[in-house]
C-alpha positions as CSV (number, residue, x, y, z in Angstrom):
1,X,-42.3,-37.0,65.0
2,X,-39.4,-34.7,64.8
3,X,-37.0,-36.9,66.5
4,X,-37.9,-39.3,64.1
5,X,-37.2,-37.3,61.2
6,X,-33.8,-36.3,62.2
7,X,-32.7,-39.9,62.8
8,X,-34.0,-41.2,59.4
9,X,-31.8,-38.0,58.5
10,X,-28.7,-39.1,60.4
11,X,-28.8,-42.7,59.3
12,X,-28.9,-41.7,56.0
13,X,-25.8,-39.2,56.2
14,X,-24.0,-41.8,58.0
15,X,-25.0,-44.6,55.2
16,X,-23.7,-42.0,51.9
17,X,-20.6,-41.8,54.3
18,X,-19.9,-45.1,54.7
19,X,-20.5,-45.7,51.4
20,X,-18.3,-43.1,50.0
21,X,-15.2,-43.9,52.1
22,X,-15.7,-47.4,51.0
23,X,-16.0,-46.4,46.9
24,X,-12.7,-44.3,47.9
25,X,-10.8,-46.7,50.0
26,X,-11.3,-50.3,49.5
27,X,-12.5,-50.2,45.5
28,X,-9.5,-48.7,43.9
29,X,-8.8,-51.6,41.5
30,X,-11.9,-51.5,39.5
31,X,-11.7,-47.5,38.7
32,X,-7.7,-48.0,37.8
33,X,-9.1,-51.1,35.4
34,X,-11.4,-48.4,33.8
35,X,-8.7,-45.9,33.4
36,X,-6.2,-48.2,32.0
37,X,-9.3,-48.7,29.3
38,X,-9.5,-45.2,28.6
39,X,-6.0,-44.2,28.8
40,X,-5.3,-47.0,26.3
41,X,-7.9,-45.6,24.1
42,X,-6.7,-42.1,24.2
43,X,-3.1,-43.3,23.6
44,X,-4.0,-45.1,20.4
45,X,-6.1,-42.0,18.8
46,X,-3.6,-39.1,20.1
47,X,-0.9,-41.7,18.5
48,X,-2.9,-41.4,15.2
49,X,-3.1,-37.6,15.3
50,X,0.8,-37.2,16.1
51,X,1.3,-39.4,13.1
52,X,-1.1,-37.1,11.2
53,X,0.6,-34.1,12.6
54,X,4.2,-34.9,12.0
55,X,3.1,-35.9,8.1
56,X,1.6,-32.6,7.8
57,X,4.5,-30.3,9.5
58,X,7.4,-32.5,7.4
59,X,5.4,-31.5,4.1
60,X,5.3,-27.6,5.7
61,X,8.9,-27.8,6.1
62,X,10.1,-29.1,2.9
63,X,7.5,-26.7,1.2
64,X,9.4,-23.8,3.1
65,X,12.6,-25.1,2.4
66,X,12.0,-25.3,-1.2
67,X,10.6,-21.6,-1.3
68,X,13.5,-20.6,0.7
69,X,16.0,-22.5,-2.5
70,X,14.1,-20.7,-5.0
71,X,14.7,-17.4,-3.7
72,X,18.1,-18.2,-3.5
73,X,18.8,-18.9,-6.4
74,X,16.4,-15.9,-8.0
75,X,18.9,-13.9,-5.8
76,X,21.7,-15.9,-7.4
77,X,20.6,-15.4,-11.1
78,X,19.9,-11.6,-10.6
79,X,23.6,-11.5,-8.5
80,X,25.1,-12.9,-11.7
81,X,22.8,-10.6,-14.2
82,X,24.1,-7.4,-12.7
83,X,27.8,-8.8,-12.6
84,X,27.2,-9.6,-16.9
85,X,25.9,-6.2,-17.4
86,X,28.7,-4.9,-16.0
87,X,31.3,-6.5,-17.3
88,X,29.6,-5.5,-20.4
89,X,29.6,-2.5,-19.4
90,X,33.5,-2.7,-18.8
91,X,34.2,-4.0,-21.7
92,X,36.2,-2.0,-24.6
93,X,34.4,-1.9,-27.8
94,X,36.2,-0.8,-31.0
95,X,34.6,-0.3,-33.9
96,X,35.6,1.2,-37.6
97,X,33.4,4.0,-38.7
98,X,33.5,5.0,-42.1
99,X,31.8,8.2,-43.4
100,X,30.8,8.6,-47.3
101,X,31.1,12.1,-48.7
102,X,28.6,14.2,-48.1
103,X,27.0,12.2,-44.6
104,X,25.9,14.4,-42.0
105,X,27.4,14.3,-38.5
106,X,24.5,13.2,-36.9
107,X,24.7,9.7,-39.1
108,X,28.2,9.4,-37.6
109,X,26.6,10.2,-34.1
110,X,24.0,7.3,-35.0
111,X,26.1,4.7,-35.6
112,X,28.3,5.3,-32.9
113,X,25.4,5.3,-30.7
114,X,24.5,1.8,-32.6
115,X,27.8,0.2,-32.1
116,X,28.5,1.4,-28.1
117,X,31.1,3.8,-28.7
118,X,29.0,6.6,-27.5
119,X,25.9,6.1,-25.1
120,X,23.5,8.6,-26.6
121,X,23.8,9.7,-30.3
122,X,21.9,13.0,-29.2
123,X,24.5,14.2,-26.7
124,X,27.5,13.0,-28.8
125,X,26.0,15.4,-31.7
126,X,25.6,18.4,-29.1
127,X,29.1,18.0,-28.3
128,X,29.6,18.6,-32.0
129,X,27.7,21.3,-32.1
130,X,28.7,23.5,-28.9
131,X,32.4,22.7,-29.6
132,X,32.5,23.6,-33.6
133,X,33.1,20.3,-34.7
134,X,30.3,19.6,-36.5
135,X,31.2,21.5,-39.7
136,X,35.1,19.8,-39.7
137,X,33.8,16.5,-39.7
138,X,35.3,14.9,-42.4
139,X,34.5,11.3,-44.6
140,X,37.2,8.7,-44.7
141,X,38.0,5.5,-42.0
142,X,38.2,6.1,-38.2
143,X,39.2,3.1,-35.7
144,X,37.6,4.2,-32.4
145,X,36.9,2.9,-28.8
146,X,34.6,3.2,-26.6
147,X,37.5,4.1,-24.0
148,X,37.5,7.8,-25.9
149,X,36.2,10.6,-24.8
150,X,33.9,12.9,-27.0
151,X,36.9,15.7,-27.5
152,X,39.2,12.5,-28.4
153,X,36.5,11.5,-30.8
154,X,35.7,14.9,-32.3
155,X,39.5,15.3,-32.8
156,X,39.8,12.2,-34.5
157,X,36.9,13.2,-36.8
158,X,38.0,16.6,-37.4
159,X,41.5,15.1,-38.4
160,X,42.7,17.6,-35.6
């Protein structure tokens, strides 16, 4: 019964390897028919997706590119900003100060301050004050710059 057995064994390794080269050798054309059918239908999805994907990455690079023009041209404005304030800055102001009888120095300081001939009222009238002109400050018409220096505009003041 053993022999018997083995040989129903045998036969049957021999038949699944008959069978098997034949699948492999001698039936290529209907498994290249089904992969033409799936490679077809893979092509026309994956076509579909690169169409989706494309879409998508033009709109991410036209939204970058627009970010990247508007921060140019906030760098642009700010650029020009600074150059205005300091041309501004640059810029020679006169101005005509009159002083009334009997106004203190620190209104003279004030509107001087006001006007841009001095930057701070406070520190024009402590120049006044350390340097003794304070009390020789007289009133009448002065045409001032803002080009002068606080002795040039004490002098001026003081009619010194």
């Amino acid at each position: 019964m053993k022999n018997n057995l083995r040989m129903i064994a045998l036969g049957l390794l021999i038949s699944a390897v008959v069978l098997f080269v034949f699948n492999q050798f001698f039936s290529v054309d209907s498994n290249a028919a089904k992969e033409s059918k799936k490679t077809t239908t893979v092509d026309k999805s994956s076509e579909e997706n690169s169409a989706t994907w494309k879409a998508k990455y033009e709109k991410l690079l036209a939204k970058q590119e627009l970010e990247k023009n508007n921060q140019d041209e906030a760098k642009r404005l700010e650029a020009q900003k600074k150059a205005d304030e300091e041309k501004k800055k640059k810029e020679v102001k006169n101005y005509k100060l009159v002083i009334a009888k009997g106004d203190p120095s620190s209104k003279a300081s004030e509107d001087l301050a006001k006007n841009g001939i001095v930057k701070n009222a406070s520190d024009f009238e402590k120049y006044l004050k350390q340097n003794d002109y304070e009390k020789y400050i007289r009133d009448g018409s002065y045409d001032l710059n803002s080009k002068m220096s606080y002795e040039e505009i004490a002098k001026k003041l003081a009619h010194q």
